[in-house]
LUMNUMI-402642 format. One line per 5 residues: their letters; for each residue x, y, z of N, C-alpha, C. Coordinates in steps of 0.1 Angstrom, whole numbers, padded with zeros to 4 digits. Each point is the difference from the previous one (the first is absolute). Layout:
a> X:Y:Z:X:Y:Z:X:Y:Z; ...;
END
This chain:
xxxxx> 0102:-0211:0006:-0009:-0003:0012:-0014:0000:-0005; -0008:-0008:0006:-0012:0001:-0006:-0008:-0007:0014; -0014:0006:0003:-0005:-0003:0007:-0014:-0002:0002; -0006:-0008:0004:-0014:0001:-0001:-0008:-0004:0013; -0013:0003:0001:-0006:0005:0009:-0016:-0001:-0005;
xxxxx> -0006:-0007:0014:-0015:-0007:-0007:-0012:0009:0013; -0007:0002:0001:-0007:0014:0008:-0009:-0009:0006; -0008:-0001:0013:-0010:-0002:0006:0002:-0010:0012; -0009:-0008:0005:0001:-0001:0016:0009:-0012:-0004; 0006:-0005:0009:0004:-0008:0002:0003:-0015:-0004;
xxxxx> 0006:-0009:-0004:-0006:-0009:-0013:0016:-0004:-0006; -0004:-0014:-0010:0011:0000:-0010:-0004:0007:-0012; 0013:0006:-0008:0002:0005:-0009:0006:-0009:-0010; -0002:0003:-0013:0005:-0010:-0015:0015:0005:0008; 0007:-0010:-0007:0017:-0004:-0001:0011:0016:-0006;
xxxxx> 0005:0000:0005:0012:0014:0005:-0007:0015:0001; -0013:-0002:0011:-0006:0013:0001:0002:0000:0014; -0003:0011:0009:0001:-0001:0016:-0011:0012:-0002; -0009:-0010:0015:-0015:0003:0003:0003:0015:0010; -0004:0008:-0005:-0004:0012:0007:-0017:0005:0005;
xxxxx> 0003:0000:0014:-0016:0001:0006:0004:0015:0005; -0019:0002:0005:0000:0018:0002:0009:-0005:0015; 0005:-0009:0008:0008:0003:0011:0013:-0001:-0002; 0010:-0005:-0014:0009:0005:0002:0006:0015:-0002; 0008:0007:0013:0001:0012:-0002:0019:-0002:0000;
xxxxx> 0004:0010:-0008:0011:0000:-0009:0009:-0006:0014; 0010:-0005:-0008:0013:-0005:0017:0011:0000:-0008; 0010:0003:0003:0016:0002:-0007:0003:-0016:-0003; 0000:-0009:0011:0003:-0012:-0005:-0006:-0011:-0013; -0013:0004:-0003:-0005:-0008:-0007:-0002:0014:-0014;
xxxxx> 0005:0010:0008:0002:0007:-0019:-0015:0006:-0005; -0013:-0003:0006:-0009:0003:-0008:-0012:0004:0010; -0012:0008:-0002:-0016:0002:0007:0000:0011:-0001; -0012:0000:0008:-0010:0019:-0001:0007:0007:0011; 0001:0009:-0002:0006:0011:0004:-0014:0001:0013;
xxxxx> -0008:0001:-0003:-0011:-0003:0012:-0013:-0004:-0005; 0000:-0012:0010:-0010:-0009:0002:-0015:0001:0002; 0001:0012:0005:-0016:0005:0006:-0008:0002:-0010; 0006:0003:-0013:-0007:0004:-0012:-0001:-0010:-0013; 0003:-0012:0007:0000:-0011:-0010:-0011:-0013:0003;
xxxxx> -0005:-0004:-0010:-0008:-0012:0004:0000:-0008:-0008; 0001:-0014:-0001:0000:-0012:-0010:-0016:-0005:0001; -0001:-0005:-0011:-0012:-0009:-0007:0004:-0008:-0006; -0010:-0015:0003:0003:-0005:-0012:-0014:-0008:-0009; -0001:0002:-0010:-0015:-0005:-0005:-0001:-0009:-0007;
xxxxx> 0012:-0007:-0007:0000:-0012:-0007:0009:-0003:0003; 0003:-0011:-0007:0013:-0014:0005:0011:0007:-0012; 0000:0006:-0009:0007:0002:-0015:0016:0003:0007; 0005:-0002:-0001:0018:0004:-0003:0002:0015:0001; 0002:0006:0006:0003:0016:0001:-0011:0010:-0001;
xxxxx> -0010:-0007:-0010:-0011:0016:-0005:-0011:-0010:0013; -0002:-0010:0004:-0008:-0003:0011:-0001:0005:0013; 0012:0009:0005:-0001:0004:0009:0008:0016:0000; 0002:0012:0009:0004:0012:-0002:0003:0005:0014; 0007:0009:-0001:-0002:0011:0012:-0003:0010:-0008;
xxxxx> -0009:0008:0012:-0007:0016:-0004:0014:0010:0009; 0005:0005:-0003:0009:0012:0003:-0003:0014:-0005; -0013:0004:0016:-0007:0012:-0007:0015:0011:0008; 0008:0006:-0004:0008:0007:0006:0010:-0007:0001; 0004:-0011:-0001:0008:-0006:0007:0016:0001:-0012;
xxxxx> 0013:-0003:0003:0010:0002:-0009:0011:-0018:0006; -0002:-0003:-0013:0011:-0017:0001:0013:0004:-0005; 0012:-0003:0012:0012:0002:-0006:0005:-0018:-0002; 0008:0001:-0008:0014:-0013:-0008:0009:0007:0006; 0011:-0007:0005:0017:-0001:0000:0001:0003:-0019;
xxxxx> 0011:0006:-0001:0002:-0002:-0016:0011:0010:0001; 0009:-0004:-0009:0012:0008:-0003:-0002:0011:-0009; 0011:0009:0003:-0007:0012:-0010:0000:-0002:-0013; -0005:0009:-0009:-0004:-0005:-0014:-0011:-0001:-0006; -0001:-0008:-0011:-0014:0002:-0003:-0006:-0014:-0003;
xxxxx> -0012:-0001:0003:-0009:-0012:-0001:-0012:0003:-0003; -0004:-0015:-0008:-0015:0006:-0008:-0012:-0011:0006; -0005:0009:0005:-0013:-0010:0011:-0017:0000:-0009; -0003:-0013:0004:-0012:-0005:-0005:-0007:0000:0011; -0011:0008:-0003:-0011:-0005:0009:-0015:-0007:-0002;
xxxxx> -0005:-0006:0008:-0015:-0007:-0003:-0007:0009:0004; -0012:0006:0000:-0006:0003:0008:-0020:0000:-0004; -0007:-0005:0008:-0015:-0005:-0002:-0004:-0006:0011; -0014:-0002:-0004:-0009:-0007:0011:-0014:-0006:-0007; 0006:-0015:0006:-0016:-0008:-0008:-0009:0006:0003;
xxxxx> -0006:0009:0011:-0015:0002:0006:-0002:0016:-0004; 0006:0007:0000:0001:0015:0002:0009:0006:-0011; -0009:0015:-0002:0013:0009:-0008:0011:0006:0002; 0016:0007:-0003:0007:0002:0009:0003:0013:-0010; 0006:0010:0009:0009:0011:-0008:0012:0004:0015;
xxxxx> 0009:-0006:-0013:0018:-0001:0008:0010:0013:-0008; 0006:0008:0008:0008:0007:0000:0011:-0005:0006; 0019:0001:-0009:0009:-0006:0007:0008:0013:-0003; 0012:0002:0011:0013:0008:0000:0010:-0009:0002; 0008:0002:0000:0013:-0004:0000:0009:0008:0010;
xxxxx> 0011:-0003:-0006:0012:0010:0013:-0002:0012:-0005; 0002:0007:0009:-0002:0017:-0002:-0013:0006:-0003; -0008:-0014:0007:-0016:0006:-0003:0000:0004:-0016; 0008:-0007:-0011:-0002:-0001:-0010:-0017:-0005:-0009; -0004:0002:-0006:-0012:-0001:-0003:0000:-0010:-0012;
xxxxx> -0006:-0015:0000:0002:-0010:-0007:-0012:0001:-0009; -0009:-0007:0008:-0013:-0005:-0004:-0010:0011:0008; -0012:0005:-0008:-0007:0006:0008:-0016:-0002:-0004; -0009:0003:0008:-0013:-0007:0004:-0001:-0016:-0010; 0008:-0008:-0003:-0003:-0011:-0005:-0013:-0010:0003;
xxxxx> -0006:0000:-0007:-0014:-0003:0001:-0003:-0016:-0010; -0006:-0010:0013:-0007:-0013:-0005:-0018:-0003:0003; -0001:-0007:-0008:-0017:-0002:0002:0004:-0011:0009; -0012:-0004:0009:0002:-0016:0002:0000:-0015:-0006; 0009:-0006:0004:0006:-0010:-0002:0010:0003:-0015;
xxxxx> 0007:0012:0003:0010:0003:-0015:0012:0005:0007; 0007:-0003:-0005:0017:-0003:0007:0009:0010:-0011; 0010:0006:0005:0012:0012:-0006:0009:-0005:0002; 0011:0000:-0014:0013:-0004:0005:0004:0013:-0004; 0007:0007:0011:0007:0011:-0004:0015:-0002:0002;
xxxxx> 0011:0012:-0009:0013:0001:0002:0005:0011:-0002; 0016:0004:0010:-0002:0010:-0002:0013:0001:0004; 0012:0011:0001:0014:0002:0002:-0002:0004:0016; 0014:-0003:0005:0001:0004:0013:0017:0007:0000; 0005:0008:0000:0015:0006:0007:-0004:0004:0015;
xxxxx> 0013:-0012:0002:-0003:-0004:0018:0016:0008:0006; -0001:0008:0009:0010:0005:0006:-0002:-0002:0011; 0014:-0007:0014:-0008:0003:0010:-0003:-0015:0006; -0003:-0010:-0009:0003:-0015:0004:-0012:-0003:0001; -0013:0007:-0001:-0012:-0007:0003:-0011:0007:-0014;
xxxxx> -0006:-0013:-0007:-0012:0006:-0010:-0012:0001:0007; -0004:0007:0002:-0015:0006:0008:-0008:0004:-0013; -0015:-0007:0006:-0007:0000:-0008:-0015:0012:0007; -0003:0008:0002:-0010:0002:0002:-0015:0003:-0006; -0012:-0005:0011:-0014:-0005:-0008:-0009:0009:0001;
xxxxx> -0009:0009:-0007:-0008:0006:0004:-0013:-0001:-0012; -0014:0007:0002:-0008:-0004:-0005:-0014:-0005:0006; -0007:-0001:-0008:-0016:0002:0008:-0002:-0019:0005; 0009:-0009:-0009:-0003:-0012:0005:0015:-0006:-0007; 0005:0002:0007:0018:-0004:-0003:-0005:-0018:0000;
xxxxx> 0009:-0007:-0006:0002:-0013:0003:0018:0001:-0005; 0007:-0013:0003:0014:-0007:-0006:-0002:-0013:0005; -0003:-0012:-0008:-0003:-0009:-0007:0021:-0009:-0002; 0005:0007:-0005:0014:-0004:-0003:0012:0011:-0004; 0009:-0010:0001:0011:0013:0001:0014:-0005:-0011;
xxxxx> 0005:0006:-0009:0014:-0011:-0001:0007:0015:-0004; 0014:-0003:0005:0012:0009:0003:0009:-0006:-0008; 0004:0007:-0010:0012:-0005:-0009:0013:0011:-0002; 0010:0001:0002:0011:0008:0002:0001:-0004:-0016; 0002:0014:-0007:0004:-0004:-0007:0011:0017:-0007;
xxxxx> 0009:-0006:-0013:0009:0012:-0007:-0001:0002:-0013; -0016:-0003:-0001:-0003:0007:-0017:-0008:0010:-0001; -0005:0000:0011:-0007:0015:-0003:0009:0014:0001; -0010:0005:-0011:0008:0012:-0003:0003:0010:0015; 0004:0008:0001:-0003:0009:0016:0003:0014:-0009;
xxxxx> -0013:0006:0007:-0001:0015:0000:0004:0007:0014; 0009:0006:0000:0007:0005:0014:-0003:0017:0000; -0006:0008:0008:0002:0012:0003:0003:0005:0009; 0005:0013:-0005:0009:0004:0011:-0012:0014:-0001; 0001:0010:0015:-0007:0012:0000:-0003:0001:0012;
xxxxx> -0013:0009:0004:0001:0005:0009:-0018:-0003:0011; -0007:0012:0007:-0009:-0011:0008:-0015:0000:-0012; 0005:0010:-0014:-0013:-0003:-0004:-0004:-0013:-0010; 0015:-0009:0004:0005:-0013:-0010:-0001:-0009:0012; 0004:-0001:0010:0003:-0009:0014:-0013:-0009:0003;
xxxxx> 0005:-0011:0002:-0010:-0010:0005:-0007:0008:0016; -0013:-0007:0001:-0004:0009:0014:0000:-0014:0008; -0010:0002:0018:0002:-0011:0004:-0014:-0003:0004; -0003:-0012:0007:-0013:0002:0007:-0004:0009:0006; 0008:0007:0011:0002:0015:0011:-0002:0011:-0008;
xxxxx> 0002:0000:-0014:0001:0012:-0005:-0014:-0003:-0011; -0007:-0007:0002:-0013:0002:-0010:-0010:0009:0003; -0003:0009:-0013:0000:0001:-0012:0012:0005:-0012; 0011:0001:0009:0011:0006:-0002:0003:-0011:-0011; 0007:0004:-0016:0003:-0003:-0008:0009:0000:-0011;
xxxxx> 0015:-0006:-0003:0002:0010:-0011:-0007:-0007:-0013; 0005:0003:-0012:-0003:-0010:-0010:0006:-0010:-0002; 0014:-0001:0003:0007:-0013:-0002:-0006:-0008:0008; -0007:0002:0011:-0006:-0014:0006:-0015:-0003:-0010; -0003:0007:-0010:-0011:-0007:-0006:0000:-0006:-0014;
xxxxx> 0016:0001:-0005:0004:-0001:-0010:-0001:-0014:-0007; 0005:-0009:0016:-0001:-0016:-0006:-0015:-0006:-0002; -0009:0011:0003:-0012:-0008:0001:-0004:0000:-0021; 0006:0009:-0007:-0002:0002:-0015:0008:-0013:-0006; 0011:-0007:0005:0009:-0013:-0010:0000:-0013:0008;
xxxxx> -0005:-0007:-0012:0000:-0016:0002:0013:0000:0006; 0000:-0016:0009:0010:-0004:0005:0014:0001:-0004; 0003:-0001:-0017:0013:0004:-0003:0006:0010:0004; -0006:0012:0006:0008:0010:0005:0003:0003:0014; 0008:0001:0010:0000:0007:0012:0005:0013:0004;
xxxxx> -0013:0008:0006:0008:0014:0003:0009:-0004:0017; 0005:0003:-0006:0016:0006:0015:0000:0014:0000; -0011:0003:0014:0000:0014:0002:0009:0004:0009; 0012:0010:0000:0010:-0002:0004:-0005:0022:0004; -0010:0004:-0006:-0002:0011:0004:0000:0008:0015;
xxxxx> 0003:0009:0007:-0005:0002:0013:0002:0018:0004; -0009:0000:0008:-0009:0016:0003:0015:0005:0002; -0004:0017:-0005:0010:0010:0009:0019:0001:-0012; -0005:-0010:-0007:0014:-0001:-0006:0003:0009:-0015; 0010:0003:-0001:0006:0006:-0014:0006:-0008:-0008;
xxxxx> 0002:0006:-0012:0012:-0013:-0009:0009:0003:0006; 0007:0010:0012:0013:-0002:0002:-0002:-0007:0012; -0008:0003:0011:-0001:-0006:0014:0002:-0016:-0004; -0011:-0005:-0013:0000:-0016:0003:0010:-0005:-0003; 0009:0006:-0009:0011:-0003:-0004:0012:-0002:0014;
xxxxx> 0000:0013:0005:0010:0001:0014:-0004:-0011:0008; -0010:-0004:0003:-0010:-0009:0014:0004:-0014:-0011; 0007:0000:-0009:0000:-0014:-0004:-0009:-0008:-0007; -0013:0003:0000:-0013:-0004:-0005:0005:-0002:-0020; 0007:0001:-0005:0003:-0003:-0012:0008:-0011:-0005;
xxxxx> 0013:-0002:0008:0001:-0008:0005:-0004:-0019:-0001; -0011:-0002:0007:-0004:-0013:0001:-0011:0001:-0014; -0004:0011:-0003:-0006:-0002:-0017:0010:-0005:-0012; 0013:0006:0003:0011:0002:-0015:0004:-0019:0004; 0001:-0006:0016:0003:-0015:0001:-0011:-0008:-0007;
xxxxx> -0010:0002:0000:-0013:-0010:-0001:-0004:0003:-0014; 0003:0013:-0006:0000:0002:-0016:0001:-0012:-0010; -0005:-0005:-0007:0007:-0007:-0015:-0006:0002:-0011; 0008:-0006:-0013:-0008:0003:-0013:-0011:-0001:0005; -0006:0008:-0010:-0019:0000:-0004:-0006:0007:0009;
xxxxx> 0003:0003:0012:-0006:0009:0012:0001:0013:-0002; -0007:0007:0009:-0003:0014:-0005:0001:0007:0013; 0002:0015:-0002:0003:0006:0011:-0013:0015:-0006; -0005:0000:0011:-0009:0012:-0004:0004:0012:0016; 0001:0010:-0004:0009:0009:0006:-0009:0014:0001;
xxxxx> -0004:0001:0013:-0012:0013:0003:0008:0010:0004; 0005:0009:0003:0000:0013:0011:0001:0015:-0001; 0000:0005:0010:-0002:0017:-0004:-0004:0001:0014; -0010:-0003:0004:-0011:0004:0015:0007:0001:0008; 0014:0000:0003:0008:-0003:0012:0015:0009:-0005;
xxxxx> -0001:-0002:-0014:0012:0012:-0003:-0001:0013:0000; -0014:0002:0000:-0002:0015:0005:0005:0008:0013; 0002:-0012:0010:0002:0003:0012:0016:0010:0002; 0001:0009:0008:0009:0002:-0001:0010:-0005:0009; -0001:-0013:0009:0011:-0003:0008:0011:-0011:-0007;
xxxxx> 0011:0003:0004:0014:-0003:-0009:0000:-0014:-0001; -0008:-0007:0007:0002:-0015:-0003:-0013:0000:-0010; -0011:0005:-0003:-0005:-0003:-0013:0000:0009:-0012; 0000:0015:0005:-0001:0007:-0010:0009:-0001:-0016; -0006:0001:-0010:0008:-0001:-0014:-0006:0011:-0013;
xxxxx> 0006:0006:-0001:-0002:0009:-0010:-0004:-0003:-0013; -0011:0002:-0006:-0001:-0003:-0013:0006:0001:-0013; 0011:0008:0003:0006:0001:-0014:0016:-0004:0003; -0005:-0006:0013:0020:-0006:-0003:-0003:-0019:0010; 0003:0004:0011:-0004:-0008:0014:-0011:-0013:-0003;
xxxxx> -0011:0005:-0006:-0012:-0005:-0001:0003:-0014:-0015; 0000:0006:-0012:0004:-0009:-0006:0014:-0007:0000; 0009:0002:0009:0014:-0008:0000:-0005:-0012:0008; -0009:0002:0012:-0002:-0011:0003:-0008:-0012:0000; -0013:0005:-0009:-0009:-0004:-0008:0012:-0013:-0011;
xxxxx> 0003:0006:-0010:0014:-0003:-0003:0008:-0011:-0001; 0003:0000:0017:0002:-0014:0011:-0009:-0009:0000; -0013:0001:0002:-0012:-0012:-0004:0004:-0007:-0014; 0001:0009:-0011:-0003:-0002:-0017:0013:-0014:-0001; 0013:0009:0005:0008:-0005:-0001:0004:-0017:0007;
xxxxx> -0007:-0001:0014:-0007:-0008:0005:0000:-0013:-0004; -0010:0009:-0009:-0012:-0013:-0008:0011:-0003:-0013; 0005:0005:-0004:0006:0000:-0011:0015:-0011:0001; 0005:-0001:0007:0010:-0009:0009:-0005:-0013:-0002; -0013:-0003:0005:-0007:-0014:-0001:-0009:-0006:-0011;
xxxxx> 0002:0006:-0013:-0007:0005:-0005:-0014:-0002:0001; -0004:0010:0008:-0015:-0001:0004:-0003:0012:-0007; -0015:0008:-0003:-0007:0009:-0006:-0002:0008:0009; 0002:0013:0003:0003:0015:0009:-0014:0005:-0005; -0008:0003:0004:-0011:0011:0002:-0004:0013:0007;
xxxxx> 0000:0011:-0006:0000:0010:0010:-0016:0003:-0004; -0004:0001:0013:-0011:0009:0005:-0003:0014:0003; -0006:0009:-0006:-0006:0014:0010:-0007:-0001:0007; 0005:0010:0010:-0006:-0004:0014:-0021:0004:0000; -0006:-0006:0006:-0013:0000:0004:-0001:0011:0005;
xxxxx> -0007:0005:-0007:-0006:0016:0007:-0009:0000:0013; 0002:0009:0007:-0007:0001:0011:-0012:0011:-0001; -0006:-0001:0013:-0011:0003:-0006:-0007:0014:0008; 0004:0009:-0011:0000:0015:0003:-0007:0007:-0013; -0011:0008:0002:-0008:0009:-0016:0002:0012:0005;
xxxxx> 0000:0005:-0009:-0004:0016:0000:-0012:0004:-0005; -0006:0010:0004:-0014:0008:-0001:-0002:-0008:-0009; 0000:0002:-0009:-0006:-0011:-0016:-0004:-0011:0001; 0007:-0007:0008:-0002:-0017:0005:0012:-0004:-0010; 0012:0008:-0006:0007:-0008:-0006:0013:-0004:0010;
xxxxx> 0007:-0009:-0001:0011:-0012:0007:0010:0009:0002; 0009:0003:0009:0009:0009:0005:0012:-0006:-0006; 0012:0005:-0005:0014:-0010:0002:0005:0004:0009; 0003:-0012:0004:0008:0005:0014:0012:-0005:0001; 0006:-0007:-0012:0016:-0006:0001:0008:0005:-0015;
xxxxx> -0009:0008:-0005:0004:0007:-0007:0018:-0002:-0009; 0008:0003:0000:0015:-0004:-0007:0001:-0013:0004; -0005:-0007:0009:0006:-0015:0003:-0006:-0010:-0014; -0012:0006:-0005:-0009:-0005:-0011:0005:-0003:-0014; 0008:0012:-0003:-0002:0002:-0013:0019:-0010:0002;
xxxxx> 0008:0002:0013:0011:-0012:-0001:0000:-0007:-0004; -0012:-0007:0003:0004:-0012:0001:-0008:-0006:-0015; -0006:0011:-0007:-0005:-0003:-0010:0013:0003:-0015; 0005:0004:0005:0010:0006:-0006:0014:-0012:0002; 0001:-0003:0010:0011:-0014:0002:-0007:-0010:-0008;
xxxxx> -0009:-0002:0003:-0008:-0013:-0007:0003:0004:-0019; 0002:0012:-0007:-0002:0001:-0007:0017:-0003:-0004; 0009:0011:0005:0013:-0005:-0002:0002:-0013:0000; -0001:-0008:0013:0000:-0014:-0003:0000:-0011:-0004; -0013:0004:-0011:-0010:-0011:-0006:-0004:-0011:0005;
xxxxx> -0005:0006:0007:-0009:-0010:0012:-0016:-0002:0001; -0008:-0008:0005:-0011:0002:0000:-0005:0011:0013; -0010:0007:-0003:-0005:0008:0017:-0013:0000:-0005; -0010:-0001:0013:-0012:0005:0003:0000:0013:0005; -0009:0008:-0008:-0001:0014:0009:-0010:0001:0008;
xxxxx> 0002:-0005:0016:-0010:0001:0006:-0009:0007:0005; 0010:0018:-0002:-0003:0005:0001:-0010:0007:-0005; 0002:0001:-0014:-0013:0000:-0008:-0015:-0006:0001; 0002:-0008:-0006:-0010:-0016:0007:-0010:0007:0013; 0011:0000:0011:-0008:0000:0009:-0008:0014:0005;
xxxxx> 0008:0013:-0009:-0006:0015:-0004:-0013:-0001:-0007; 0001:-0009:-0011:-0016:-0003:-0010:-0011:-0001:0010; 0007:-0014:0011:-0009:-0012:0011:-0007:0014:0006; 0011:0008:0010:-0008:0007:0010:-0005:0010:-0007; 0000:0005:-0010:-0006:0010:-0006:-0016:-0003:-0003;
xxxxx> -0001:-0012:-0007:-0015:-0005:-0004:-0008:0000:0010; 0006:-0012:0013:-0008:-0001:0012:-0002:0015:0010; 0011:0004:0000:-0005:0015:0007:0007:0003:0016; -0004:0009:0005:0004:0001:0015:-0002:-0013:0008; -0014:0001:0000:-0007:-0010:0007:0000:-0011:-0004;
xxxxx> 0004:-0004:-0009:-0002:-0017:-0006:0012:-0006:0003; 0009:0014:-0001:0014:-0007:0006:0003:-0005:0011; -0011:0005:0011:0003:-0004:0011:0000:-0014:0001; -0009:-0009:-0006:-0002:-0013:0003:0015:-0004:-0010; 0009:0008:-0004:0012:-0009:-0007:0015:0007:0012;
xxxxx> -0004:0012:0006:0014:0000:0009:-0009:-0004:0018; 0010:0000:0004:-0005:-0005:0019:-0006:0008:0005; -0014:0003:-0005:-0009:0009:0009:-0009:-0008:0009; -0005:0007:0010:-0012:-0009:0007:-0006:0009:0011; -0012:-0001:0000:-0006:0010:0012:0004:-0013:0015;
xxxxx> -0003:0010:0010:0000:-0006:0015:-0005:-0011:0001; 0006:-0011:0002:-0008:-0012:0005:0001:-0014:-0016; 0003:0009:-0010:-0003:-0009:-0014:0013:-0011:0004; 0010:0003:-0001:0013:-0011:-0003:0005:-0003:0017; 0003:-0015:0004:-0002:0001:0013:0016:0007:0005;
xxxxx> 0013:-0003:-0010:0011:0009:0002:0004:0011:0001; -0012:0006:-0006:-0003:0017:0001:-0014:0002:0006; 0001:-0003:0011:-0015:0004:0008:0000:0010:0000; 0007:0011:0001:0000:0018:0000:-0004:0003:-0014; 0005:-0005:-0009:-0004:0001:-0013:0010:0003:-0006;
xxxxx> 0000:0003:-0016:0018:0003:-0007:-0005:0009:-0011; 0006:0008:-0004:0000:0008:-0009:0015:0002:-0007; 0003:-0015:-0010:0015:0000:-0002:0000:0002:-0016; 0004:0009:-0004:0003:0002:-0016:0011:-0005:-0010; 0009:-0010:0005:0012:-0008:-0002:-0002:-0011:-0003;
xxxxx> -0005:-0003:0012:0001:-0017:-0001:-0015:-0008:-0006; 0000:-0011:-0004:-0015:-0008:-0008:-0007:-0008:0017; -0014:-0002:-0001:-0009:-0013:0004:0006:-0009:-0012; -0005:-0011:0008:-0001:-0015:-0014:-0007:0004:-0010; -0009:0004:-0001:-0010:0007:-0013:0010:0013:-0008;
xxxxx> 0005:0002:0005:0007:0011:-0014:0014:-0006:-0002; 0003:-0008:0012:0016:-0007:-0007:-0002:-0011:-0008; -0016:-0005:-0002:-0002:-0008:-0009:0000:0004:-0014; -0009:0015:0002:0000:0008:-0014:0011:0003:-0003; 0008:0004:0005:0016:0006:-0003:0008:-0012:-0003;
xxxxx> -0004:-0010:0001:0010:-0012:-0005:-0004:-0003:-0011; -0017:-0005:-0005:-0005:0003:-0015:0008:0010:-0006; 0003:0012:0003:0001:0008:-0007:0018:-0003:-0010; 0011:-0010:0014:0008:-0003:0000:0003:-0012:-0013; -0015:-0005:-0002:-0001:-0012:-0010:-0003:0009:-0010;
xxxxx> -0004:0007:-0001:-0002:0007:-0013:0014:0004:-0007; 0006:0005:0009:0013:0007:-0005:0011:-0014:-0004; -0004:-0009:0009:0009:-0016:-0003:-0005:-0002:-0022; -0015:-0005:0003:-0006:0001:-0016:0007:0014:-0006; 0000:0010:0002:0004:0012:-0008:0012:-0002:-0006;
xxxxx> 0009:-0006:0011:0017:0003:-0005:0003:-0019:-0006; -0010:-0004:-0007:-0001:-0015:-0006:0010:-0010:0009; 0001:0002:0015:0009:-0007:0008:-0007:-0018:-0003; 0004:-0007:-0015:-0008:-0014:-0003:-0001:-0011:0009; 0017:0002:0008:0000:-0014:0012:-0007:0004:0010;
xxxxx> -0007:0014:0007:-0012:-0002:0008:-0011:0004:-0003; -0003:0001:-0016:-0012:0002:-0003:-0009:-0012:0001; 0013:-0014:-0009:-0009:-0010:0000:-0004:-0006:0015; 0003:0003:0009:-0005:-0002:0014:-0009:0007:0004; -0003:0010:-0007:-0010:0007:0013:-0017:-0007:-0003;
x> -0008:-0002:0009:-0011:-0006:0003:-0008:0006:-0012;
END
């Protein structure tokens, strides 16, 4: 499938493009538009073929019909008269492109992976002067897929839930188009719950050579109720285990993760453990195994240690009264990231990718 798409008011477009203006708003029948209109506007300032004309989508989110899978999208984006800085997401408020920035009259071709679940590729625009200029949608089965599985400090967030973050939604914003993340992570879960709820499942279907499975949890096996809880020295790694083996079936590459520390000091200002035996498991499977693992746990002990109490705050969901409009009361959450620390915590996730010489996504990353 492959699709393309030419941005601004109304008008002919060059040969197998279809003209999208700020008034088409999405319709089931014709498959494509803005999700809402009120925040879209077209220009057009020269006669040129695609970069002559644009829509501005300050806020605004464009969905495609598209089958699930993965597709790798081109975008234009500029303006003959003015400077622009474009931010794009993808599904799952995935993080593509961010403040992308043109002088006037200089044009971007950007690209980038999309894993589409769900039947629709949504693109969302934000930025101090968004433009999209052009669009092309190509379905395609060469790119590699990075699939994770975990829990809500890995889970894609949504618009409703911003500044709410995990890292797997900032992950695709680090690899050229060859790669797609399939964030398949979601809040509240254990390696045993997502396993029971089936969530493993439609990863081990969609699996093939060359793909990778990166495998987070612990935050949710602590729990003691019988549909998640898992014991570290028996329960915890058998099911972890189940992932490895997984990936191993398709021959894809199994990655285990330590879980992200939360964010608790003691008098000193030094990092609390607070998952304590689930840690050294899963470092210890990884080792039986011979597998690659990031210890995130570590990593992310160095992170909060350097920055401090307070520095942390701007990396987990804090906010006084009135700051974040979804927490108008304000939040004081030590678990979960803003976009700003699930951004950091996913750098940190590229590091550990370079550490364990993983070559098929090194040569992709930006």
């Amino acid at each position: 499938m492959t699709l393309h798409f030419d941005f601004g008011p109304e008008g002919t477009s060059p040969d197998g493009y279809v003209k999208v203006s700020a008034a088409d708003a999405y319709d089931p029948d014709k498959g494509y538009g803005f999700v809402d209109c009120s925040c879209v506007t077209a220009v057009r300032r020269e006669e040129t073929p695609l970069t002559g004309d644009f829509c501005i989508p300050f806020g605004a989110s464009f969905l495609a019909d598209a089958e699930d899978g993965n597709y790798m999208v081109t975008i234009i984006m500029g303006d003959a008269c003015a400077p622009t800085c474009t931010t794009v997401k993808t599904n799952g408020e995935r993080l593509v492109l961010h403040n992308v920035r043109t002088v006037e009259g200089q044009y971007v071709r950007e690209r980038f992976a999309v894993n589409v679940r769900g039947g629709k590729l949504k693109l969302s625009f934000r930025g101090t002067g968004p433009r999209v200029n052009a669009l092309e949608i190509v379905a395609t089965k060469e790119q590699i897929t990075l699939f994770l599985a975990g829990d809500s400090t890995v889970t894609d967030s949504s618009e409703a839930g911003f500044p709410f973050s995990g890292w797997g939604q900032m992950l695709p914003y680090f690899f050229k188009h060859d790669v797609a993340v399939a964030n398949h992570a979601k809040g509240g879960r254990s390696s045993k719950s997502f396993i029971s709820e089936g969530r493993l499942a439609p990863i081990v279907e969609e699996l093939k050579e060359g793909d990778y499975l990166f495998i987070q949890f612990g935050h949710n096996d602590q729990k003691w109720d019988e549909d998640r809880h898992t014991d570290p020295s028996t329960t915890y790694p058998e099911c972890l285990q189940q992932y490895i083996e997984a990936a191993r079936t398709k021959k894809a590459t199994p990655l285990l993760l330590t879980s992200v520390h939360r964010r608790y000091y003691d008098a000193a200002g030094e990092l609390k453990d607070t998952h304590g035996a689930y840690l050294e498991a899963v470092r210890q499977l990884a080792k039986e195994e011979g597998i690659p693992m990031i210890d995130l746990a570590e990593k992310s002990r160095q992170l909060f240690e350097e920055i401090g109490p307070e520095g942390t705050k701007s990396v987990f969901l804090w906010g006084s009264p009135g700051e974040w409009m979804n927490h108008a009361s304000g939040v004081m959450d030590n678990t979960h990231f803003q976009e700003r620390g699930s951004l950091r915590i996913a750098e940190l996730v590229v590091q550990g990718i370079r550490e364990n010489n993983l070559q098929t996504l090194i040569m992709y990353l930006r």
